[in-house]
LUMMAR-772446 format. One record per residue (C-alpha): x, y, z. Coordinates in nm, 2 decimals, always signed. Example, Ala and Ser with C-alpha at 12.3 -4.5 7.8 and 13.67 -1.06 7.14 Angstrom:
<atoms>
      x      y      z
  +1.23  -0.45  +0.78
  +1.37  -0.11  +0.71
</atoms>
This chain:
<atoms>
      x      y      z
  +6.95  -6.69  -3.11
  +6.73  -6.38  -3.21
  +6.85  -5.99  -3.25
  +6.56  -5.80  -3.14
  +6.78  -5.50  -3.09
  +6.77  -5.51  -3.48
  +6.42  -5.60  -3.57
  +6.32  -5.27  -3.32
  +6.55  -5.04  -3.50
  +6.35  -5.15  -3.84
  +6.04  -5.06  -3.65
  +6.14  -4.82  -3.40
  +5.90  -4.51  -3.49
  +5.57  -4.74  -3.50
  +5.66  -4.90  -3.16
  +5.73  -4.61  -3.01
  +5.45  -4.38  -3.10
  +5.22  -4.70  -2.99
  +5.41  -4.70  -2.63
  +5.32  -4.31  -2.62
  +4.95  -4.38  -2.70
  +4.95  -4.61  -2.39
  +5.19  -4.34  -2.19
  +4.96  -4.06  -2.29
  +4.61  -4.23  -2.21
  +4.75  -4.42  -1.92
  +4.47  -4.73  -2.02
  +4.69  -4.97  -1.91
  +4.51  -5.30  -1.86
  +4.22  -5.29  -2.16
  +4.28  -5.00  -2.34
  +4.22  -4.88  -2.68
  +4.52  -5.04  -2.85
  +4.44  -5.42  -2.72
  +4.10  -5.41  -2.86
  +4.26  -5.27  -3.21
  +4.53  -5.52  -3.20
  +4.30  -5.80  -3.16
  +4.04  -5.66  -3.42
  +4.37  -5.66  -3.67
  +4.43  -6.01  -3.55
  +4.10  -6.13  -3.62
  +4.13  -5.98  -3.95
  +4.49  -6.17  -4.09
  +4.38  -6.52  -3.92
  +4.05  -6.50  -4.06
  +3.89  -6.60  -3.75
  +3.59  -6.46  -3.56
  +3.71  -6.45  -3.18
  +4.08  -6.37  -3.07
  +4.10  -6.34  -2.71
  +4.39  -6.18  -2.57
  +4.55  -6.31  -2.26
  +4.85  -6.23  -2.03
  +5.09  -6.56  -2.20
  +5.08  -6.87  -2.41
  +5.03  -7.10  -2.09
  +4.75  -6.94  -1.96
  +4.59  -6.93  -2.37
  +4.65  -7.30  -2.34
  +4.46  -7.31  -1.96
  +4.15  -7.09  -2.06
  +4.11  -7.29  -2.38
  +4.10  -7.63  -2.13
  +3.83  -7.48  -1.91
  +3.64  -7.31  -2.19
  +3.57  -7.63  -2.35
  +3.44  -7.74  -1.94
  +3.70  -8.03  -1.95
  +3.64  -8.24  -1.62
  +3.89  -8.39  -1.36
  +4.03  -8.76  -1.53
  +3.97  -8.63  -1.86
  +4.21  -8.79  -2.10
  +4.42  -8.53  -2.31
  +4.66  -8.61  -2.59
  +4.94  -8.45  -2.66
  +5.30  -8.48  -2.84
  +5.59  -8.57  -2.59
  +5.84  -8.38  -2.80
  +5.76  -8.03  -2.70
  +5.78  -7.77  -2.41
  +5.64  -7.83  -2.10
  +5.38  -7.57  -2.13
  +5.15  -7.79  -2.29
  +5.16  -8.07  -2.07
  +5.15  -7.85  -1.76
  +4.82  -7.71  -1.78
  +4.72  -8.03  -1.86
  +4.82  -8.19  -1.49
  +4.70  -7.79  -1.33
  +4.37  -7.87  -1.44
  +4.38  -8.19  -1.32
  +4.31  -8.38  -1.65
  +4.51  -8.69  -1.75
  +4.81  -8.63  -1.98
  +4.87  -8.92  -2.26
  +5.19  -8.83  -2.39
  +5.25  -8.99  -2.77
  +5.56  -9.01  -2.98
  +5.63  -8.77  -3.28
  +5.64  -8.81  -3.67
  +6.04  -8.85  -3.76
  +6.01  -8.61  -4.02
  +5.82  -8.32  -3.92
  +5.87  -8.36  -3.52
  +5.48  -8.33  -3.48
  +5.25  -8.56  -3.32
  +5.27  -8.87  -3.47
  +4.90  -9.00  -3.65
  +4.92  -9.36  -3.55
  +5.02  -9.34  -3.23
  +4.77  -9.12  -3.14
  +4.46  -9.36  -3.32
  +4.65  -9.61  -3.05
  +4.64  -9.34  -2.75
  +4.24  -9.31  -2.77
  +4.04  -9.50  -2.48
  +3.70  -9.38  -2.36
  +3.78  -9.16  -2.11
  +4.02  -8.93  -2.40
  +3.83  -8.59  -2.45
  +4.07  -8.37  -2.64
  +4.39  -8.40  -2.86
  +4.66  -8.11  -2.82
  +4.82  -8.10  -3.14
  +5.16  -7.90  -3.14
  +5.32  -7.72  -3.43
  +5.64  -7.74  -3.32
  +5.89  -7.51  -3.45
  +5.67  -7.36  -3.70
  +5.53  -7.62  -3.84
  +5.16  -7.68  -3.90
  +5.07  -8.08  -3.78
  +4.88  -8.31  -3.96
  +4.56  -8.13  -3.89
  +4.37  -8.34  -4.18
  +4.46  -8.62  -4.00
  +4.36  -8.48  -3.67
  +4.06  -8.34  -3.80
  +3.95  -8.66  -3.87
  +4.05  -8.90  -3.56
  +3.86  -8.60  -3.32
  +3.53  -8.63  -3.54
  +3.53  -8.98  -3.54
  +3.58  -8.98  -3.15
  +3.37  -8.68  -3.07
  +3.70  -8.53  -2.91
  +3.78  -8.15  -2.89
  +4.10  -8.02  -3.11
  +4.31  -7.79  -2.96
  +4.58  -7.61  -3.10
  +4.94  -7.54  -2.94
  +4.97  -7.24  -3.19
  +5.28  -7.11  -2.95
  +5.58  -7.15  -3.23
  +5.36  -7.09  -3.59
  +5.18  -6.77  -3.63
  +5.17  -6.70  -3.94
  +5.17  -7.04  -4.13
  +4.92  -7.20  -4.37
  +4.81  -7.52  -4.35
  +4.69  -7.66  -4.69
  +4.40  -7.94  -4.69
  +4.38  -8.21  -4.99
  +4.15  -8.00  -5.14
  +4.37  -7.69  -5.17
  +4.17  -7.48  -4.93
  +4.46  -7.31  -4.65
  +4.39  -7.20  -4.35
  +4.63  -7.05  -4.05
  +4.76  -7.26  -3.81
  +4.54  -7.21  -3.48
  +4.25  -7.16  -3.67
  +4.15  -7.54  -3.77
  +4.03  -7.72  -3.43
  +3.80  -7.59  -3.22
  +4.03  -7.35  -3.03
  +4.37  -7.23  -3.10
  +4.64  -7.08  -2.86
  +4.98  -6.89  -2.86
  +5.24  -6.74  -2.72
  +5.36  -6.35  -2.76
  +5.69  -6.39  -2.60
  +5.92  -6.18  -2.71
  +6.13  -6.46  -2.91
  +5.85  -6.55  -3.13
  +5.77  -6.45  -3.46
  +5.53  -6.22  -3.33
  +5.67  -6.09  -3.01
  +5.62  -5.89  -2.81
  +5.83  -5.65  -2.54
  +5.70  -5.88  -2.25
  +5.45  -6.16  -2.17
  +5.13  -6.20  -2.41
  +4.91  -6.47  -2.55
  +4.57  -6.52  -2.75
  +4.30  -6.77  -2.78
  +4.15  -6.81  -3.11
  +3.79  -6.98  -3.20
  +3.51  -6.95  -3.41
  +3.26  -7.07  -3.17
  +3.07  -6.80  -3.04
  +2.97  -6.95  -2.76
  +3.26  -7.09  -2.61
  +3.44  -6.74  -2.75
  +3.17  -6.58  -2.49
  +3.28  -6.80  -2.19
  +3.66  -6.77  -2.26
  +3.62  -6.39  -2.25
  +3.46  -6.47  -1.93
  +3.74  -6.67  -1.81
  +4.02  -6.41  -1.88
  +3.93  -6.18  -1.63
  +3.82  -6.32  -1.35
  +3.47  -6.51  -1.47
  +3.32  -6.17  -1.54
  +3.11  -6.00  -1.81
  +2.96  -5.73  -1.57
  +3.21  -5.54  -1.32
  +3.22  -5.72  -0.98
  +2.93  -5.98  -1.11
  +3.10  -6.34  -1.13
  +2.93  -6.53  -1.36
  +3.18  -6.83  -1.38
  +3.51  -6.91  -1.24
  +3.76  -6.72  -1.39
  +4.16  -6.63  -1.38
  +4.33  -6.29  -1.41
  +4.50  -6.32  -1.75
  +4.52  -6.01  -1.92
  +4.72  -5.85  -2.21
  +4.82  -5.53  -2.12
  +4.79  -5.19  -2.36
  +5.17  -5.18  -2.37
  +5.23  -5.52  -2.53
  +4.92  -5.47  -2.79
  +5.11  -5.16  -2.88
  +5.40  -5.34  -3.01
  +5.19  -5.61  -3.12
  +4.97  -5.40  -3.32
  +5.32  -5.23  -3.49
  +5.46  -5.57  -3.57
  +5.13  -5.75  -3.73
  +5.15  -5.59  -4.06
  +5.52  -5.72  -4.10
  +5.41  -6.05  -4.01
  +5.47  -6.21  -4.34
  +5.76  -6.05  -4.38
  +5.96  -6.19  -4.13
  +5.80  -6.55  -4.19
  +5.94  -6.52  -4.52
  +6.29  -6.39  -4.42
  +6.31  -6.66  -4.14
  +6.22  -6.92  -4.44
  +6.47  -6.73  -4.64
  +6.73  -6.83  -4.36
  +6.61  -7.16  -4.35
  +6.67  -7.24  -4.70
  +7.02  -7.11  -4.73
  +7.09  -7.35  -4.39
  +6.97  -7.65  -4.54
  +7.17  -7.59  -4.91
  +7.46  -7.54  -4.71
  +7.45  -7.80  -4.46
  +7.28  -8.06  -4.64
  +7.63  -8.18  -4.84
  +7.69  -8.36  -4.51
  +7.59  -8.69  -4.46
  +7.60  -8.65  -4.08
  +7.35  -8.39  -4.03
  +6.94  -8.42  -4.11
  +6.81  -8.12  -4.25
  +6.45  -8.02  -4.15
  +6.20  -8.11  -4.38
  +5.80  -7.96  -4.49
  +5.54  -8.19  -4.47
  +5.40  -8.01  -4.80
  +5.71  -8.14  -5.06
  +5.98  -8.29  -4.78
  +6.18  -7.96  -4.84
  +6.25  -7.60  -4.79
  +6.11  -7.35  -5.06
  +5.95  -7.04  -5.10
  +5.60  -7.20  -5.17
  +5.65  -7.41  -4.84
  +5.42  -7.17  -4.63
  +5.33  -7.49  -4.43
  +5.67  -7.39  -4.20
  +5.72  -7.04  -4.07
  +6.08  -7.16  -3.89
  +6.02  -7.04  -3.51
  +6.30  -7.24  -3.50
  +6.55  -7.39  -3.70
  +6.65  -7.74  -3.59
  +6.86  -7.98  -3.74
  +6.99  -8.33  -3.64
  +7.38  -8.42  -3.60
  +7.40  -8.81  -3.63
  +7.76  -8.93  -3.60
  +7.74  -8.86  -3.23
  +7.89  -8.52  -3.20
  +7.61  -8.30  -3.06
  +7.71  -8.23  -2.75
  +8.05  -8.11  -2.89
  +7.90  -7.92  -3.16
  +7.69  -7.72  -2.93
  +8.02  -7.60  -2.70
  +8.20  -7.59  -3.04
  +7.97  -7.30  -3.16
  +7.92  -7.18  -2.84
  +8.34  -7.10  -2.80
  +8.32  -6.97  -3.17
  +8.05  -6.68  -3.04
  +7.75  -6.89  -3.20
  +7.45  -6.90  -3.00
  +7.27  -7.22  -3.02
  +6.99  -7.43  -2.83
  +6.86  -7.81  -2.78
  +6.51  -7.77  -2.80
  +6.44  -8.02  -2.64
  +6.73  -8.24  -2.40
  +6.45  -8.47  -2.23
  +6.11  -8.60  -2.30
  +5.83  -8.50  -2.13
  +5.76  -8.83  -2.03
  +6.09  -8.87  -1.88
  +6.06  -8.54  -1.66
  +6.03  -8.61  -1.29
  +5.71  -8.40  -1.29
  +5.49  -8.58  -1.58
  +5.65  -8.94  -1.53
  +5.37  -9.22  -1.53
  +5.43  -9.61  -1.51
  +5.22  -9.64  -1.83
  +5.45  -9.49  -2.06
  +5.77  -9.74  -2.18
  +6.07  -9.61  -2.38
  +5.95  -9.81  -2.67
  +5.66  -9.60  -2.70
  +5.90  -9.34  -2.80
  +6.17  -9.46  -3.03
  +6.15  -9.15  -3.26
  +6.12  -8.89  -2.94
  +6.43  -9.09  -2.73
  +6.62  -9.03  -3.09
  +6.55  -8.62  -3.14
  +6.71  -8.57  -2.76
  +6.99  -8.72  -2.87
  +7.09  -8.54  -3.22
  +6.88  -8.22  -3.20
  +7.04  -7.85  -3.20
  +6.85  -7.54  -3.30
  +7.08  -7.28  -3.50
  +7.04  -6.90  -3.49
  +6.69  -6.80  -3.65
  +6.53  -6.45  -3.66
  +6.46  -6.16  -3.96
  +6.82  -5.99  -3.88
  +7.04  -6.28  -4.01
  +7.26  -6.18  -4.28
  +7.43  -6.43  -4.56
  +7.76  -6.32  -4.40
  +7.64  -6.48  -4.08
  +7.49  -6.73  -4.21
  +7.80  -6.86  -4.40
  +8.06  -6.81  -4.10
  +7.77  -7.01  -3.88
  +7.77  -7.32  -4.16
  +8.10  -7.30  -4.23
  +8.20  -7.34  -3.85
  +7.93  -7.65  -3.83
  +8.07  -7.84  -4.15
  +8.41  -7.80  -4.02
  +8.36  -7.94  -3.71
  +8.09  -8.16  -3.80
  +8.29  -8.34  -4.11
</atoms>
């Protein structure tokens, strides 16, 4: 699903003399390199606070108790995603109110969250899943008029732009009042390991977060409030730091894929391409979707046997994602009725995610889409 063998060889010399900083300096934990890396950070995002942490579930965690959100607090979030997001959610305590996602763009869905908000809702976790910036306008709007906190699941789409009506962009993560991610190594800034980040412009709740990350201290062995051990360490900032400047760069190859997937595959009338919320498709202006993942849907019934099909043929693939949150043992709640979720019980049916890094070559991508149309048609 992604050659990181390649994408080192391509970087090899800059991730290695980074590793030999760390090796040489032995800072470990805090060193030179993670304060660099997150300076650089600051600088591409535009933002005034990145916090580096030691993963993407942890980011979304810190972000939770930064903003001081209470036991029974109501949070919002998409059903059609990874469990992460939920998860800290029901840690904390707080009240997850799974809604159903936009058919289109797989993100939450506007109208059902209006419908989700009761007086005890505090915060809306929008997801931008697979790359994809939500409908942050939108959200933008519901949280002010509710006096509700935004936070971002930034884990899939560093890197993109969301565009307001107005033409002003910013990056995704950037736009609500806190933004989170993931560095695992499969992203589209990976690392070599765990990492994550917390992003914000609030000084104030940028100063708590800090706070938070290591252990609720701002003074060595002086606890000033409760706090978790969450940490990125000098190793994985090295890499980081090498990879930032090729950011866009693989965003735009990945798009490149993307584009060549959907000419090919969209001739069939049995598979849904994916589709921007900027102009409904793929193009090189459509900075909106930075393809984390590629996912298509298969509709004459024949995922299942698509995904062994490619998989005897020697082509990785994934279902991202085979059951709703709501229907996992560990988040199920009587509230919650299927026909909440008509376009969420669909996408677990007819989703498949399709080979998707900065390595993939038009010879691979033909034999893959070849393969699929056969089979498929």
């Amino acid at each position: 699903m992604v050659d990181l063998q390649g994408q080192y060889k391509q970087i090899k010399e800059a991730v290695n003399t980074s590793i030999e900083q760390v090796l040489n300096t032995s800072a470990y934990i805090n060193g030179p390199l993670v304060h660099e890396f997150q300076a650089d950070l600051e600088k591409y995002l535009g933002v005034k606070h990145v916090i580096p942490c030691a993963n993407g579930t942890d980011a979304l965690q810190i972000a939770m108790m930064g903003l001081g959100l209470e036991q029974g607090d109501e949070v919002i979030t998409a059903d059609f995603t990874f469990a992460a997001t939920v998860e800290v959610i029901a840690l904390l305590k707080l009240t997850p109110v799974l809604v159903d996602v936009d058919a289109k763009t797989y993100n939450i869905d506007i109208e059902a969250l209006k419908k989700a908000i009761t007086p005890k809702t505090k915060a809306i976790v929008p997801v931008h899943l697979f790359g994809q910036v939500a409908n942050m306008e939108a959200v933008l709007e519901i949280a002010k008029e509710h006096n509700l906190f935004v936070i971002e699941d930034n884990a899939q789409a560093i890197g993109a732009n969301y565009t307001f009506e107005d033409g002003t962009k910013k990056k995704a993560g950037t736009i609500g009042n806190v933004g989170t991610t993931s560095f695992f190594p499969s992203k589209n800034l990976g690392c070599y390991g765990d990492g994550g980040a917390i992003f914000t412009n609030d000084d104030e709740l940028a100063h708590i977060m800090r706070g938070i990350v290591n252990h609720g201290m701002y003074t060595r062995y002086y606890h000033d409030v409760v706090g978790v051990n969450s940490r990125l360490d000098s190793l994985q900032a090295g890499v980081l730091k090498a990879k930032l400047p090729r950011l866009d760069n693989y965003c735009g190859a990945r798009r490149n894929a993307a584009c060549f997937y959907n000419k090919a595959l969209s001739v069939s009338e049995h598979i849904i391409t994916p589709k921007t919320s900027a102009c409904g498709e793929i193009c090189d202006t459509c900075d909106c979707h930075v393809f984390h993942q590629y996912t298509l849907q298969i509709t004459n019934g024949k995922r299942d046997d698509l995904h062994k099909h490619l998989l005897e043929k020697g082509i990785p693939n994934a279902i991202y994602y085979p059951v709703a949150l709501h229907s996992q043992k560990a988040y199920a709640d009587a509230r919650y009725k299927e026909s909440d979720f008509p376009v969420t019980n669909e996408l677990i049916k007819t989703v498949i995610s399709l080979p998707m890094h900065t390595e993939l070559d038009n010879e691979q991508l033909t034999f893959i889409t070849k393969t699929i149309l056969d089979f498929v048609n």
